[in-house]
Each structure stands twice: as structure tokens, then as C-alpha cells.
C-alpha positions, 0 to 999 in steps of 0.5 A: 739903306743905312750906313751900316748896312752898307758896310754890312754888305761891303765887308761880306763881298769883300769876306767872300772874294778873299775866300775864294782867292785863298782857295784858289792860292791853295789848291795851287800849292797843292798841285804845285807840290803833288806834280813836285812829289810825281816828278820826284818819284818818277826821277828816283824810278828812272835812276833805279832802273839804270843803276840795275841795268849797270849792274848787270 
């Protein structure tokens, strides 16, 4: 095997474990900010309803 194969290979492992890490960080974000986004909401519900409720 030459050196430049050797190379070849290394910058393709090392291509295809920070792909799989920036997916990984991604879909982290994601859940991050959709469980942000439920938890807001389900917040804005709860106040809702007692505003209602003192309301009447």
C-alpha cells in the first residue's frame, strides 16, 4: 500500500466519523428545541385555562 492510499483511506475514516458526529449533534439540536417548543406550548395552554377559570 503507498502513501497516498494511506492517506486516501485516513481522510475517508476521518470524513465519514465527523459525518456521523454532526448528524448526531443535529438531531440533538432538534429534540433540544421540538421538547422546548412542547414545553412552551403545553405552558401557554396551562396559563390559558386558568386565566378562564379566574374569569368566571
Amino acid at each position: 500500500m503507498g502513501n497516498e492510499t494511506t492517506l486516501v483511506i485516513c481522510f475517508g475514516i476521518i470524513t465519514i466519523i465527523a459525518t456521523v458526529a454532526g448528524l448526531h449533534y443535529r438531531d440533538s439540536l432538534c429534540c433540544l428545541m421540538c421538547r422546548s417548543l412542547v414545553g412552551a406550548w403545553s405552558t401557554t395552554a396551562v396559563i390559558a385555562v386558568k386565566m378562564r377559570m379566574d374569569r368566571a
